[in-house]
C-alpha positions as CSV (number, residue, x, y, z in Angstrom):
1,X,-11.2,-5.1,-21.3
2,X,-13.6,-7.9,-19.4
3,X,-14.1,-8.1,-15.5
4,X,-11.3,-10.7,-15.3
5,X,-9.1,-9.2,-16.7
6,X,-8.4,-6.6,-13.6
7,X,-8.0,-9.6,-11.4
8,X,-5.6,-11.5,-13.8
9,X,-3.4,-8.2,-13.6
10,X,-3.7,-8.7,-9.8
11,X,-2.3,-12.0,-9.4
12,X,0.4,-11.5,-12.2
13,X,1.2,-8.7,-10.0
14,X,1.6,-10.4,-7.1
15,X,3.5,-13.7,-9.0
16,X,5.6,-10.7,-10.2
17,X,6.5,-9.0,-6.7
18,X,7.0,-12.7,-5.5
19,X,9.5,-13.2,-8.1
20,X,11.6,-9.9,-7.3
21,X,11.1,-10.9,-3.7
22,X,13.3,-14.1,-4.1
23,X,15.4,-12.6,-6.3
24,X,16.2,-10.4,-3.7
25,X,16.6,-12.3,-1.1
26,X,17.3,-16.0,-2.4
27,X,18.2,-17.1,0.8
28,X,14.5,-17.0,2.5
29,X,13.1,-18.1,-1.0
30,X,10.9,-21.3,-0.3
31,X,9.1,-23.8,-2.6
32,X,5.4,-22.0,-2.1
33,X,7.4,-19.1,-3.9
34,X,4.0,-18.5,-5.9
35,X,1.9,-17.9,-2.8
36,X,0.6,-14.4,-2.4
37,X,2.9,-11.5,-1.7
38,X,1.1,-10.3,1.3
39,X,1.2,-13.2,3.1
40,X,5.2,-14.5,2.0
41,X,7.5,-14.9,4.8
42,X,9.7,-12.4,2.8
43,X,10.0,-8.7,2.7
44,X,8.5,-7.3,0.0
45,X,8.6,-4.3,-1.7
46,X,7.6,-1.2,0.3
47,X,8.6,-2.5,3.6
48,X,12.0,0.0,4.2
49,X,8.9,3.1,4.5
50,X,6.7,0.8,7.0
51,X,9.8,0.3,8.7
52,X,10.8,3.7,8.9
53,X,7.6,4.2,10.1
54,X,8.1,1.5,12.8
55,X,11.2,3.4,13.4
56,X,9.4,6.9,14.4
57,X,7.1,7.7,17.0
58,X,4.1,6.7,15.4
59,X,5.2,3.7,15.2
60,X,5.9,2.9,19.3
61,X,2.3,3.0,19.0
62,X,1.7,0.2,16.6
63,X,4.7,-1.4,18.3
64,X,1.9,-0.8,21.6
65,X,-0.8,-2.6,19.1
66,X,0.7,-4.7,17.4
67,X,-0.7,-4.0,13.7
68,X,0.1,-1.4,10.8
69,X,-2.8,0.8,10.3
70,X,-4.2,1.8,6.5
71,X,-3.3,5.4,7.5
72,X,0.2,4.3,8.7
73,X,0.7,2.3,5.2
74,X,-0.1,5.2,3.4
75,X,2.4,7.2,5.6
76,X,4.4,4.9,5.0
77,X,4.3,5.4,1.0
78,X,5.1,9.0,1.9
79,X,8.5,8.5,3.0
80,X,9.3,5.8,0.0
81,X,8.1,7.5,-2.8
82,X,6.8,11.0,-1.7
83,X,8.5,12.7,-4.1
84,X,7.0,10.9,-7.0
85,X,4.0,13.2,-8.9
86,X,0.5,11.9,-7.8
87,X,-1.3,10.3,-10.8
88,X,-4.2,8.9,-11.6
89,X,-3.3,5.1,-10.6
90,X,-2.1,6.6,-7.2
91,X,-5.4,8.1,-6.6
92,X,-6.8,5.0,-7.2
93,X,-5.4,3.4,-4.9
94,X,-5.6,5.7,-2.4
95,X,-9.1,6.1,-2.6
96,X,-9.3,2.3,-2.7
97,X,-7.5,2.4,1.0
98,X,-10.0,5.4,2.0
99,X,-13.1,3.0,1.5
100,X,-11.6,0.3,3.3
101,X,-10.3,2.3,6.1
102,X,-13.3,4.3,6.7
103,X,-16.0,1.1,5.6
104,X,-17.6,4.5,3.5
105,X,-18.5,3.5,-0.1
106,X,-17.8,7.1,-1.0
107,X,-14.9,9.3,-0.5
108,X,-14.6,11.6,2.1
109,X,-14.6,15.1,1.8
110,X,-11.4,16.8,2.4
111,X,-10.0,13.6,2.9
112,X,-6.7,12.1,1.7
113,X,-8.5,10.3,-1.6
114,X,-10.3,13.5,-2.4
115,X,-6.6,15.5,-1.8
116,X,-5.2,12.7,-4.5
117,X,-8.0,13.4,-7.2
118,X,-7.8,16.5,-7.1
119,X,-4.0,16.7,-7.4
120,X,-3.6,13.9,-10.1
121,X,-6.2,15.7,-12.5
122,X,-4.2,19.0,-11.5
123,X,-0.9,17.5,-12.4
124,X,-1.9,15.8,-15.7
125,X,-2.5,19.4,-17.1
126,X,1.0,20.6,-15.7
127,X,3.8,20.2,-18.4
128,X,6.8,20.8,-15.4
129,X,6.8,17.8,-12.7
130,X,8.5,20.2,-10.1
131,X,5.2,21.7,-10.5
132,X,3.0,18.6,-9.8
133,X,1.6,18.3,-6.3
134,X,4.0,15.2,-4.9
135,X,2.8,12.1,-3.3
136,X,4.3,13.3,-0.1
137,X,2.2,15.9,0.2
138,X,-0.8,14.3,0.3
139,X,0.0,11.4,2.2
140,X,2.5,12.7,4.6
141,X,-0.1,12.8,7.3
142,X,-2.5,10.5,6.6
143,X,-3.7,8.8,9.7
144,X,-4.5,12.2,11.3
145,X,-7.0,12.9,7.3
146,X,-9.0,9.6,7.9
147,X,-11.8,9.6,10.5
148,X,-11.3,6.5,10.9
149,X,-8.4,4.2,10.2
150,X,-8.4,-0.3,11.0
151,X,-5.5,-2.7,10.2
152,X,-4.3,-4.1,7.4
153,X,-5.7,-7.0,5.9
154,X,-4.5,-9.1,3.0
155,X,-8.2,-8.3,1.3
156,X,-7.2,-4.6,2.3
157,X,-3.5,-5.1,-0.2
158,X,-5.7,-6.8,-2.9
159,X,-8.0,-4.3,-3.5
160,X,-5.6,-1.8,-3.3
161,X,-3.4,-3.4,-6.1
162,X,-6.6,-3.4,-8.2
163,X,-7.3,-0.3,-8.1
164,X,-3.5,1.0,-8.7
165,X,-3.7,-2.0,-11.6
166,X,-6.8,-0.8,-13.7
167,X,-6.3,3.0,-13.8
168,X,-2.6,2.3,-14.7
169,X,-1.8,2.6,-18.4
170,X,0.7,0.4,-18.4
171,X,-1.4,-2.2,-15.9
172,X,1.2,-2.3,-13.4
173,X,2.2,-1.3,-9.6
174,X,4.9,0.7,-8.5
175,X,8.2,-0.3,-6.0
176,X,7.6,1.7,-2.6
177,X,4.0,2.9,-4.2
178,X,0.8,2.8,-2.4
179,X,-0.6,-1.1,-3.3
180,X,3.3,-2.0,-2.4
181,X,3.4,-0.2,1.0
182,X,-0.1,-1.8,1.6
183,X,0.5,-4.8,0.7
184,X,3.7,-4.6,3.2
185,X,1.7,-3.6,6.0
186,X,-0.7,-6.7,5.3
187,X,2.3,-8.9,5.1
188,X,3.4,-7.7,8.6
189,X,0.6,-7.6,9.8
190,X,0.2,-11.4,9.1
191,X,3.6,-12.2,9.7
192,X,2.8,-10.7,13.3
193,X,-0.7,-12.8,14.3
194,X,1.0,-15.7,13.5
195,X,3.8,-14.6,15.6
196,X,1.6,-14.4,18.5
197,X,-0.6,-17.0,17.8
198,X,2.3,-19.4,18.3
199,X,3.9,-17.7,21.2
200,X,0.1,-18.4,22.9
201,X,0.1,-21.9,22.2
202,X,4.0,-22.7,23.6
């Protein structure tokens, strides 16, 4: 495979999630239908965790802030698809939201990307999936595992879709995943500055 290949996958991805956005909801579909995912004025997939999240008591405090936190996407992935198996794809992109949370180049230890490694090499040798360490478990409490956390940025969601793209087998994302509660939290996030910005300048 070449180096463009990984960031073909990402943009198919995201025409993709686009696609199943406005099929969703065919009402807010627009003619910029192929602009990015993250920054769409529709909700995309992995948005029902983030707002459940909104929902809870951590999320008065991003209500307080005003932006979703990498920890609080990853949270967020928890409660949509927790009780999916961790694999290698989601450790991917786990660790891909570690480094950009923490600015590290390098995971940290004990942290929520070195929890995911070690369960998804764990879990490919376990026959049995009620066996396999779940993504809820590593995730559930995210913000509290990273020593340090920022918000969401659209270059935040693309990096994490690369990552869960290239060490999939099948070179894809999943619904409610990691690189989809990311990229919702990025969307939000956007969605939200603009928000503001144009309640500043009325």
């Amino acid at each position: 495979m070449n180096q463009e290949q990984p960031s073909k996958h990402v943009s198919d991805t995201i025409r993709e999630l686009n696609a199943q956005e406005a099929a969703t909801h065919p009402q807010t579909s627009s003619p910029n239908a192929h602009s990015n995912v993250v920054a769409s004025q529709k909700e995309p997939v992995g948005v029902q965790g983030i707002k459940e999240i909104e929902s809870s008591p951590l999320g008065s405090r991003t209500e307080q802030r005003g932006e979703i936190t990498i920890g609080e996407a990853l949270e967020a992935t928890a409660l949509t698809a927790g009780h999916r198996p961790v694999d290698y794809s989601d450790a991917a992109a786990i660790q891909a939201a570690e480094v950009r949370a923490t600015g590290r180049t390098n995971i940290v230890p004990g942290g929520v990307a070195a929890a995911a490694q070690s369960a998804a090499t764990r879990n490919a040798r376990l026959p049995n999936d009620e066996e396999k360490t779940k993504l809820g478990e590593i995730l559930l409490d995210a913000s509290s595992k990273l020593p340090s956390d920022k918000p969401v940025t659209r270059r935040d969601a693309e990096g994490v879709i690369g990552a869960e793209l290239r060490n999939d087998p099948n070179l894809c994302t999943r619904p409610g995943g990691v690189a989809a509660s990311i990229a919702a939290a990025a969307r939000l996030n956007q969605t939200n500055a603009s928000n503001n910005n144009q309640n500043k300048t009325n």
